[in-house]
VEXDREN-2710 file (C-alpha; in Angstrom, 1 decimal):
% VEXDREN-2710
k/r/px/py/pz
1/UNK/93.7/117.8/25.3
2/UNK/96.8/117.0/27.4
3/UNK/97.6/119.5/30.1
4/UNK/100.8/121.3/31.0
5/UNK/101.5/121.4/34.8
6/UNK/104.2/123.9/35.6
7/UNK/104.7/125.8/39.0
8/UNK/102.6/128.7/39.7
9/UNK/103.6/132.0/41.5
10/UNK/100.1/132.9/43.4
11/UNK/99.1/136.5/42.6
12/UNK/98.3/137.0/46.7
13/UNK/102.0/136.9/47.1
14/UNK/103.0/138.8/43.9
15/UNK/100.7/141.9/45.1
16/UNK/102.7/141.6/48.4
17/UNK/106.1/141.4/46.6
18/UNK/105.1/144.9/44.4
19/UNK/103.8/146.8/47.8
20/UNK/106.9/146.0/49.8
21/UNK/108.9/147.0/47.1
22/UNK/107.3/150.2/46.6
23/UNK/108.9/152.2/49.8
24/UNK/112.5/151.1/48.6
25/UNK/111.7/152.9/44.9
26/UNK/110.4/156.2/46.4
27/UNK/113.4/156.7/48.3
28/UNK/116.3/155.8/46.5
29/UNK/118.0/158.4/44.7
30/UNK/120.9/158.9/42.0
31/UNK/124.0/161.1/41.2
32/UNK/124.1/162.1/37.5
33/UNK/126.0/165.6/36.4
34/UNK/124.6/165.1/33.3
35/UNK/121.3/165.2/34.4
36/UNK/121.1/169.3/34.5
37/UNK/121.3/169.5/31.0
38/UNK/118.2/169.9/29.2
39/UNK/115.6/168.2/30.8
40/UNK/117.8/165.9/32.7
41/UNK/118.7/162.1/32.3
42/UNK/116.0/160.6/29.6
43/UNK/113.9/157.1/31.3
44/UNK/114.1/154.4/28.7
45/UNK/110.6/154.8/27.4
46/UNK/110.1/151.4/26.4
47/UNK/108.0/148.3/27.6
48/UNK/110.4/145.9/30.1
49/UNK/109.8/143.6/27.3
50/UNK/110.9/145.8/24.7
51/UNK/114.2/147.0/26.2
52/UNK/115.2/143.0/26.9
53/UNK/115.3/143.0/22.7
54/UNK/117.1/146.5/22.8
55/UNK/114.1/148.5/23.0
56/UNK/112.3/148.0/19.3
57/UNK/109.4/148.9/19.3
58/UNK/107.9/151.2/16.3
59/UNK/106.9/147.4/14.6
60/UNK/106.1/145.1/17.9
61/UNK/102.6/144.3/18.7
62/UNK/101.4/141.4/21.5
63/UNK/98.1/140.7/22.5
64/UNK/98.7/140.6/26.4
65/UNK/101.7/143.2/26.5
66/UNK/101.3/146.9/26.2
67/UNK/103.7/148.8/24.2
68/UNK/103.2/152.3/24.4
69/UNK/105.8/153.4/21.8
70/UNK/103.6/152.8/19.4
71/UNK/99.6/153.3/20.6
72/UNK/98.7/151.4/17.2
73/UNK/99.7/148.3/18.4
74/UNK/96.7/148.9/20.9
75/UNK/94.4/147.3/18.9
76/UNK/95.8/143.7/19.4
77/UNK/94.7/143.7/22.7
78/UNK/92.7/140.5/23.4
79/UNK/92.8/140.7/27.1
80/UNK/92.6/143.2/29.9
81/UNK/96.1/144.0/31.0
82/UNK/97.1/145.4/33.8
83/UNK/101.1/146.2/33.1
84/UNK/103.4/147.6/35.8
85/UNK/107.3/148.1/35.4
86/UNK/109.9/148.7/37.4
87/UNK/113.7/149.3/37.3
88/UNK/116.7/149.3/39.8
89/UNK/119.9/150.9/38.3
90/UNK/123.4/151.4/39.1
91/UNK/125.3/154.6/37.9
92/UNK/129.1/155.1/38.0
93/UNK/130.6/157.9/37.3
94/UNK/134.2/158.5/36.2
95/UNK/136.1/162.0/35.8
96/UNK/139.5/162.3/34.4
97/UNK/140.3/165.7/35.7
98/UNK/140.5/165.2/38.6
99/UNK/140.7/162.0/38.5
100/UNK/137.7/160.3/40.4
101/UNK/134.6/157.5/40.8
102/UNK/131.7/157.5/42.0
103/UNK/129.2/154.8/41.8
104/UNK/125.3/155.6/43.1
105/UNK/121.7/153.2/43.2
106/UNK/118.3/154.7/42.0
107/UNK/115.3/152.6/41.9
108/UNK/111.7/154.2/40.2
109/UNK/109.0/152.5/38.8
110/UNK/109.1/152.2/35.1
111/UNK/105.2/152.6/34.1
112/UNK/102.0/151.8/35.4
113/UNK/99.2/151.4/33.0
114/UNK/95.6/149.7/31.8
115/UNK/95.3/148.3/28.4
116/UNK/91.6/146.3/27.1
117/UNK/89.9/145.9/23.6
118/UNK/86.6/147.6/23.2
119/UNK/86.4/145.6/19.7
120/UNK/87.9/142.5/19.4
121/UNK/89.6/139.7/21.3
122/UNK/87.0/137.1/20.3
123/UNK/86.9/135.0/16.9
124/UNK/84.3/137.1/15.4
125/UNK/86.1/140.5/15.1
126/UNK/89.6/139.0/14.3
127/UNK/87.5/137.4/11.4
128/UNK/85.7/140.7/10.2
129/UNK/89.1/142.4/9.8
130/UNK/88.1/144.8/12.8
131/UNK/90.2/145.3/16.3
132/UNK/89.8/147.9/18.8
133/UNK/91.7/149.0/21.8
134/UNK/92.3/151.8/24.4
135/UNK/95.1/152.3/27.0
136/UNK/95.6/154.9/30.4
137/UNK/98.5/154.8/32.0
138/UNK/101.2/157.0/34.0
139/UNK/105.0/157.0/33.3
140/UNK/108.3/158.9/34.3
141/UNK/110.0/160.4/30.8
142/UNK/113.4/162.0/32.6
143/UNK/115.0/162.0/35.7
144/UNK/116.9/165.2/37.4
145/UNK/119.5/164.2/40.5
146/UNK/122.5/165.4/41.1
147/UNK/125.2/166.8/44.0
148/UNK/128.7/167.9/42.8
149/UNK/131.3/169.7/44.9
150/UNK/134.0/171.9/43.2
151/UNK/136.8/173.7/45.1
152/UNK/138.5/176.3/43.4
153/UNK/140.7/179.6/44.0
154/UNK/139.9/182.9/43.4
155/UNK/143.2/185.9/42.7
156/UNK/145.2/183.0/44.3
157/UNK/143.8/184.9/47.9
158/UNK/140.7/182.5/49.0
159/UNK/139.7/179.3/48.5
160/UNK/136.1/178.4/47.0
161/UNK/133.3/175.6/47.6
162/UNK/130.8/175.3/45.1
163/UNK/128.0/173.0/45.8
164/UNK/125.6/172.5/42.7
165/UNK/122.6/170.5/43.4
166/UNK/119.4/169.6/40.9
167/UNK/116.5/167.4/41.7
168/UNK/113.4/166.9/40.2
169/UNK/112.1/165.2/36.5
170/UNK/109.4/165.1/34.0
171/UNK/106.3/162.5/33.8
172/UNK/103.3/162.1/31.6
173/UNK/100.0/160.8/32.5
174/UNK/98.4/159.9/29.0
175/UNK/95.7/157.9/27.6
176/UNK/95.4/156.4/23.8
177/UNK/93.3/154.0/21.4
178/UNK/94.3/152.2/18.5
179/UNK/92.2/150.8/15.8
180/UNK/92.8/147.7/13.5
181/UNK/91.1/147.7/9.8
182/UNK/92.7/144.5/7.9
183/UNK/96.2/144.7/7.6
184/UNK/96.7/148.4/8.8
185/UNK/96.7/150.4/12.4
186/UNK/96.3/153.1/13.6
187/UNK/96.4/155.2/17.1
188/UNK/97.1/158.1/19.4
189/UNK/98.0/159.0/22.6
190/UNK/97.2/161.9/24.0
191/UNK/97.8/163.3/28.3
192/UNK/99.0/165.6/30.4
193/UNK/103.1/166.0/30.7
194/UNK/104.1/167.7/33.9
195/UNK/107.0/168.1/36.3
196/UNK/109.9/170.4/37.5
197/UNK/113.3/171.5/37.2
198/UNK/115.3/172.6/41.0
199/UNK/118.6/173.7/40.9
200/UNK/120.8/175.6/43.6
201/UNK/124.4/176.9/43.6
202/UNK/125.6/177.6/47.2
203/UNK/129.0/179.6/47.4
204/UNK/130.9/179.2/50.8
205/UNK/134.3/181.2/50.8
206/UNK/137.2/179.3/53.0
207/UNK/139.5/182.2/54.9
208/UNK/140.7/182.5/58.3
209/UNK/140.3/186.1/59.2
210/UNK/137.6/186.9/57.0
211/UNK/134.1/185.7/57.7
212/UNK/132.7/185.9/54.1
213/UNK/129.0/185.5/54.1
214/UNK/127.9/182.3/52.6
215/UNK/125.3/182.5/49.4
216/UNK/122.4/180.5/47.6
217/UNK/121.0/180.5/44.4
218/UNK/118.3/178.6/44.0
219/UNK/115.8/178.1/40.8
220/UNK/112.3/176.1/40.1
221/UNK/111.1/176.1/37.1
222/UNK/107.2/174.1/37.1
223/UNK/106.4/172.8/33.5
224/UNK/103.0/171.8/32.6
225/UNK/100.7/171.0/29.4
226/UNK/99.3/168.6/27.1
227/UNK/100.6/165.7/25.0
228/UNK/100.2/163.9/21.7
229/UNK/101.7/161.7/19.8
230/UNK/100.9/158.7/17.1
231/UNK/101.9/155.6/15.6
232/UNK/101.3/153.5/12.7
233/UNK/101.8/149.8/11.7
234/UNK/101.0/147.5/8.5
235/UNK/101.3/144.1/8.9
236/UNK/101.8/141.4/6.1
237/UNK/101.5/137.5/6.2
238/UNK/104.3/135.8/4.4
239/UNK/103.0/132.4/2.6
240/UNK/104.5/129.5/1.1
241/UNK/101.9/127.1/-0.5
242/UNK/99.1/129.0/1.6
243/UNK/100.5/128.7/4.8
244/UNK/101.3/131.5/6.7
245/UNK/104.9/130.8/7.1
246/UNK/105.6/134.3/9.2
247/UNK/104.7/137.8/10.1
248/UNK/106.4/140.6/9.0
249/UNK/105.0/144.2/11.0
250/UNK/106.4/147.9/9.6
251/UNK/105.8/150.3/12.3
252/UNK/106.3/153.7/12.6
253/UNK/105.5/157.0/15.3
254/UNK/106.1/160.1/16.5
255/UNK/105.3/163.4/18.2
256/UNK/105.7/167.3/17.0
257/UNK/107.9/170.1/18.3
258/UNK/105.5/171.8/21.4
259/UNK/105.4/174.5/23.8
260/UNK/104.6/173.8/27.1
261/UNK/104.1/176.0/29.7
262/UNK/106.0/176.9/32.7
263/UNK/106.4/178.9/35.8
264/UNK/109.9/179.9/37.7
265/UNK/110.6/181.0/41.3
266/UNK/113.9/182.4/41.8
267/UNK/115.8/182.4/45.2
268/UNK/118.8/184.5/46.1
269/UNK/119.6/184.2/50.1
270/UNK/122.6/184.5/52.4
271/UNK/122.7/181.6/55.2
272/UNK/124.5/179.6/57.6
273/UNK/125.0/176.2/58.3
274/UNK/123.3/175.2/61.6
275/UNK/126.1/174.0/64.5
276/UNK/123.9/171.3/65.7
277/UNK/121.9/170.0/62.7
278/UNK/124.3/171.2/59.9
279/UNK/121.6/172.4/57.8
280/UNK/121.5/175.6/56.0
281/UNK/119.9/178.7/58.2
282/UNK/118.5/181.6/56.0
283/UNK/119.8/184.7/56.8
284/UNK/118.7/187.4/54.3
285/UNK/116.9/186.5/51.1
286/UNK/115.2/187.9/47.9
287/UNK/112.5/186.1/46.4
288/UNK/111.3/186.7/42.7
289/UNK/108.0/184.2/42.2
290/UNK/106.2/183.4/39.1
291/UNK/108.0/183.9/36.2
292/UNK/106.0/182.6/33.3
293/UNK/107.4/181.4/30.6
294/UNK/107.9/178.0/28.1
295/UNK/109.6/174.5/27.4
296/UNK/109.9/173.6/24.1
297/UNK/110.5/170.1/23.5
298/UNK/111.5/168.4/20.3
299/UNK/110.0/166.6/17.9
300/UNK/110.4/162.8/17.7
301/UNK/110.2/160.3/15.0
302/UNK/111.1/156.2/14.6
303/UNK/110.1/154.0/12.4
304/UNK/111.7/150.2/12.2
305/UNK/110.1/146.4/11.5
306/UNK/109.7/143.0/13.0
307/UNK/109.6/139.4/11.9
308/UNK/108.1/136.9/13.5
309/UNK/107.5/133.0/13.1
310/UNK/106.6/130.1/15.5
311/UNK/109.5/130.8/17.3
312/UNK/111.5/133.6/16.2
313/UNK/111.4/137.3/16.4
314/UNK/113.8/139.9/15.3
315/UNK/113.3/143.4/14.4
316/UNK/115.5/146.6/13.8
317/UNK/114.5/150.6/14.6
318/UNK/115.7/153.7/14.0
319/UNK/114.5/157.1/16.5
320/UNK/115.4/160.4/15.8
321/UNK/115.0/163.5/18.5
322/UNK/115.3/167.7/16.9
323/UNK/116.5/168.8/20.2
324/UNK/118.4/171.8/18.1
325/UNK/115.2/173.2/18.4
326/UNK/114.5/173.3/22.5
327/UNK/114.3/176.0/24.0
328/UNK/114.1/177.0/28.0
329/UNK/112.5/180.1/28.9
330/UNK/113.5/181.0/25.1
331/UNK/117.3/180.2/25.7
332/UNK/119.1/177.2/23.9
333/UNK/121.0/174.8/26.1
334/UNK/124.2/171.9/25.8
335/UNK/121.9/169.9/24.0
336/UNK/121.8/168.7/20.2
337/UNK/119.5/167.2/17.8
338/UNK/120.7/162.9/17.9
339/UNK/119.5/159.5/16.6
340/UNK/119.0/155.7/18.4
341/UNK/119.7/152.4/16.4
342/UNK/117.9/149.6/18.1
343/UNK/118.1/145.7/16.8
344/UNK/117.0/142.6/18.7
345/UNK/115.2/139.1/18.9
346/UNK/113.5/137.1/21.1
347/UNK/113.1/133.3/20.9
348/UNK/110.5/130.9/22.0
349/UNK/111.7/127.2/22.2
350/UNK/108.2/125.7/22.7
351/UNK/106.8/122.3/20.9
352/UNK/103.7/121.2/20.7
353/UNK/102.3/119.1/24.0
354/UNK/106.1/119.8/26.1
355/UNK/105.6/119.5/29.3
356/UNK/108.9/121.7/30.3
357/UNK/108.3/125.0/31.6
358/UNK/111.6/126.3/30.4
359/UNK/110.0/125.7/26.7
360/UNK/107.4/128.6/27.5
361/UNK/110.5/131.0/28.3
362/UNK/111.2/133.8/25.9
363/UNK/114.1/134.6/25.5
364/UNK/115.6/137.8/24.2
365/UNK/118.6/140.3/23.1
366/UNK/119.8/143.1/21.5
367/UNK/121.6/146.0/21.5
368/UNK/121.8/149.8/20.8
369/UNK/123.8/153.1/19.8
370/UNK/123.7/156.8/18.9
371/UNK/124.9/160.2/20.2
372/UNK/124.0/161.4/23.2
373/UNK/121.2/164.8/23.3
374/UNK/123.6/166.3/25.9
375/UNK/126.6/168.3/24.8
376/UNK/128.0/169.8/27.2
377/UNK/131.5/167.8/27.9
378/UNK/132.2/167.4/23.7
379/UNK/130.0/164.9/21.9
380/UNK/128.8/162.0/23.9
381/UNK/128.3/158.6/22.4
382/UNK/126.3/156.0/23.5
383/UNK/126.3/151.8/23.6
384/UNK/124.3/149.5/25.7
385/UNK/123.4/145.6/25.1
386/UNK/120.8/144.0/26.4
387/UNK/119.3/140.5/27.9
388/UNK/116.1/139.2/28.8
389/UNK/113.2/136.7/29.3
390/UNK/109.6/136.1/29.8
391/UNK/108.4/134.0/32.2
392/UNK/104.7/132.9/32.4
393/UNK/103.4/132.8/35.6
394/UNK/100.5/130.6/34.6
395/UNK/100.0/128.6/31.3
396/UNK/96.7/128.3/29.8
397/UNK/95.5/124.4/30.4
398/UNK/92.6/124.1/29.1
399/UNK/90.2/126.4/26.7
400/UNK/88.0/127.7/29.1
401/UNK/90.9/129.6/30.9
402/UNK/91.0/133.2/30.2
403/UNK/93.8/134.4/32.1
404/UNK/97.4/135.0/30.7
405/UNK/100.2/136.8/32.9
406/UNK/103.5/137.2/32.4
407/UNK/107.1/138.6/34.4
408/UNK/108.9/140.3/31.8
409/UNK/112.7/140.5/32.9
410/UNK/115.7/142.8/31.2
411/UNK/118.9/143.4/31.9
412/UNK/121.1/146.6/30.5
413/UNK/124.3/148.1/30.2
414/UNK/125.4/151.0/28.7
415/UNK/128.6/153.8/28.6
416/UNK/127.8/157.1/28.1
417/UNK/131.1/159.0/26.5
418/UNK/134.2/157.3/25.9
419/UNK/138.0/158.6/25.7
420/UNK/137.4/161.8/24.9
421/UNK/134.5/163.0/27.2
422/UNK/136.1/164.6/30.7
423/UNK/133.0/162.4/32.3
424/UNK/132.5/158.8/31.7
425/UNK/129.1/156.6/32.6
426/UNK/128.6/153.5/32.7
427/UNK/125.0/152.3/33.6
428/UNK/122.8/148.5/34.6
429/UNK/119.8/148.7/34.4
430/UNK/117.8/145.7/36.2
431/UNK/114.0/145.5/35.2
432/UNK/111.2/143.8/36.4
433/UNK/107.6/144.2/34.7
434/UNK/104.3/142.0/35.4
435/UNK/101.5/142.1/32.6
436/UNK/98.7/140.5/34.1
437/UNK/95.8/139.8/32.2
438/UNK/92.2/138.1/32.0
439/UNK/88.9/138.6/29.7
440/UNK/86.6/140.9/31.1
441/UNK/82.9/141.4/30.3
442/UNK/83.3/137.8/28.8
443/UNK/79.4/136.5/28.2
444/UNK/79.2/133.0/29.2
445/UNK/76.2/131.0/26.9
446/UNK/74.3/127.9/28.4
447/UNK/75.1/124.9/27.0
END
């Protein structure tokens, strides 16, 4: 068997890279007005390998990537995978009236999660129609940052600053199986979604004889319950003359409308900004805590397909979200039932015995489009394309080697609005995921 030598990344110095990394995403932060709207600024919820082809996903399946969209795909899990993503993006914002931009950086860490077969990944179970996998991992689903500063008149006699400010997000920690009998899958995922919603509105009145007392209002509302959703997929082997000549993979899933929980603590306080640290100074305050309540959240469907050969993949989805129907603390908000169209392909150059490590890249592309959930400056249409790769950082070389690992790279733009929206966006995404994976529990006979 004639072996492949390509260059290596050791995984001593890839753990290093992720850990020094780590303080930069915790602290950078983002500036988004429309992220106080609903439950903010949705995360793309998509594997770093899926959002390089656009984000299909409802019909993907690999056996050393985990995607999440759909927890069917779970059971082609042949090895233990340990997948961790992460995203740097760059937000800038345009207003007409007034006429300003503003451009800010966010970093966060995409996913983190632990994918194995219980059945399968062996010769004998692929050949008895039978495949078996589970999954536990922890991921961000929206993001809530913003800081915007409005000044204003009031009977033509003072001036006004208003300072709105909104921080916080909503993550679920989730675990899910999916089972393979012949040519159709199954699975679930079911965890815990949690989070909070902060927002504050300070009033500061600008007069030179008056000294108007300066005012907060400030909100929290806690959410907290479980989670569910499903997928599905049927694969089918296209033949010509009895050889499998492709793969074609229908997938769909999806989740149903759900309460969750919630708590809210209300602040209403006079203050004063501090002459030597210029932070805010409570002066008087009234403080209303624990109101319980609930989220409702939307139902979500998509369904869509792959096609895959020896070196090609493209596939096409379509996801639609009934946010019509959410509800906070039993009041509707700027938000509106909307659909996704996703397409995309990936190539893989390789021939048989090359020696080239740029004929183990994949590479991929796609795009996507579809309103907006948030409503609250007109409609607000959205576009993105996408680019990106995988690069293995170690190729199998000989049959006893069971480990596999992969960087999975993606690059995104989008707008957000266009002529007619008062507030423009226009977003990159850079993403970075490692799947690194390995046999575990592997029983090694004497020969």
């Amino acid at each position: 068997m004639q072996s492949v030598n390509i260059t290596m990344i050791p995984k001593r110095k890839l753990f290093i890279l992720v850990l020094f990394a780590l303080p930069l995403i915790s602290l950078s932060q983002e500036n988004s007005p429309y992220s106080r709207y609903g439950i903010g600024n949705l995360v793309p919820s998509e594997n770093i390998l899926n959002r390089g082809m656009g984000g299909i996903s409802a019909g993907y399946a690999d056996p050393a990537t985990i995607n999440f969209m759909n927890p069917a795909s779970y059971s082609k899990l042949v090895y233990a995978t340990l997948d961790i993503g992460a995203q740097v993006d760059s937000r800038t914002v345009k207003s007409i009236n007034p006429a300003g931009k503003f451009t800010s950086n966010n970093a966060i860490i995409s996913y983190l999660q632990l994918g194995f077969p219980l059945l399968g990944g062996n010769k004998k179970a692929i050949q008895k129609n039978i495949q078996w996998g589970i999954n536990l991992g922890l991921r961000p689903v929206s993001k809530i940052n913003y800081k915007i500063e409005k000044d204003s008149r009031i009977s033509n006699i003072d001036s006004l600053s208003t300072l709105y400010e909104g921080s916080g997000g909503v993550n679920e920690a989730f675990v899910g199986t999916g089972v393979q009998i012949k040519n159709f899958s199954f699975g679930f995922n079911g965890g815990y979604l949690f989070g909070n919603k902060s927002y504050s509105t300070r009033l500061v009145f600008i007069n030179d004889t008056v000294n108007y007392l300066k005012s907060n209002s400030a909100t929290k509302t806690s959410i907290g319950g479980l989670s569910f959703n499903a997928g599905i997929q049927y694969t089918i082997q296209l033949k010509k003359r009895d050889t499998v000549k492709g793969i074609l993979r229908i997938g769909a899933y999806g989740n149903l409308q759900k309460k969750y929980g919630a708590s809210q603590d209300v602040l209403r306080e006079t203050f004063t900004y501090n002459a030597t640290t210029g932070n805010p100074d409570r002066l008087d305050s009234v403080f209303d805590k624990t109101q319980n309540g609930s989220i409702q959240l939307p139902s979500t469907y998509g369904a869509g397909f792959t096609y895959q050969n020896e070196h090609w993949l493209v596939g096409v989805d379509f996801e639609t979200s009934n946010w019509d129907n959410y509800r906070f603390y039993e009041q509707k908000d700027f938000v509106k039932s909307n659909w996704t169209a996703k397409a995309g392909f990936q190539y893989l150059p390789a021939r048989i015995n090359s020696r080239k490590y740029s004929q183990y890249i994949k590479y991929r592309a796609g795009l996507f489009f579809g309103p907006d959930y948030i409503v609250a400056d007109k409609k607000l249409s959205q576009f993105g394309v996408s680019v990106g790769a995988g690069l293995p950082l170690k190729l199998k070389r000989a049959f006893y080697e069971t480990q596999y690992s992969v960087m999975n790279i993606a690059l995104e733009y989008g707008s957000r609005g266009n002529s007619s929206n008062n507030i423009r966006e226009n977003i990159l995404h850079i993403s970075v995921g490692f799947s690194l994976s390995d046999i575990w529990f592997i029983r090694h006979p004497y020969q």
